[in-house]
C-alpha positions as CSV (number, residue, x, y, z in Angstrom):
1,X,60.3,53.0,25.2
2,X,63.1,53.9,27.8
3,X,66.6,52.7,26.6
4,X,69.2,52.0,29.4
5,X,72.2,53.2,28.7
6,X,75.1,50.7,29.6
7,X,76.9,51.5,32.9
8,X,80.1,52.7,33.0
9,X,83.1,52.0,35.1
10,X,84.2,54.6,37.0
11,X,87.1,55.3,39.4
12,X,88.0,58.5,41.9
13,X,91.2,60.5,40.8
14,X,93.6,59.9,43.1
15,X,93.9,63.4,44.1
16,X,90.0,65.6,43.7
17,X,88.5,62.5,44.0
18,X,86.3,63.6,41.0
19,X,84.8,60.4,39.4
20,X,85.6,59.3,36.0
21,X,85.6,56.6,33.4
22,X,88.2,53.8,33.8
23,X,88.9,53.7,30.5
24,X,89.6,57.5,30.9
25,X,91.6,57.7,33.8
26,X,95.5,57.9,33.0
27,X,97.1,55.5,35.1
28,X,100.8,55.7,36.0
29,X,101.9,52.2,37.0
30,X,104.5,51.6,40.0
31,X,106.0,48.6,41.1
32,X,104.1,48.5,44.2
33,X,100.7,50.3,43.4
34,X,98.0,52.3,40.4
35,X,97.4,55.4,40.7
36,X,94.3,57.1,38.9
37,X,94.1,60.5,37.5
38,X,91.2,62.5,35.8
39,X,93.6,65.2,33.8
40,X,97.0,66.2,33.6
41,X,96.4,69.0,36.5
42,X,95.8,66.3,39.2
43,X,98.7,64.1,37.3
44,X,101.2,67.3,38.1
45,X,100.0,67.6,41.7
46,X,100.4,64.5,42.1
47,X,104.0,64.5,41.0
48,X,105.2,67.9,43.1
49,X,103.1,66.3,46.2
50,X,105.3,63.4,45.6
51,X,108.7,65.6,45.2
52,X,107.8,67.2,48.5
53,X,107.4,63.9,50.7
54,X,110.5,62.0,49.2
55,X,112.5,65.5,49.9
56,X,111.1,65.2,53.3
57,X,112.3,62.0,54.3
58,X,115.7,63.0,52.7
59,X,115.7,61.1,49.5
């Protein structure tokens, strides 16, 4: 007898785009948007790419 396992929502890290479990995904909430992240690597990229482009438009 072949069991089906339930599907699991899933959602791309918003940085490697590697897919993972919603209920996994750490999600750093904004006025104005979600972001997704699959570990604290992609969280910290995230957060240096985002130094980088407010420095850039001189804020």
């Amino acid at each position: 007898m072949d069991k089906k396992l339930p599907e699991v929502e899933t959602i791309a890290c918003d940085i490697c785009r590697k897919e993972v479990p919603l209920s996994e995904a750490k999600v750093p909430e904004a006025a104005d948007y979600v972001a997704h992240f699959c570990g604290l690597e992609c969280y910290a990229q995230w957060q240096k790419d985002s130094e980088q482009a407010d420095k850039a438009k001189g804020g």
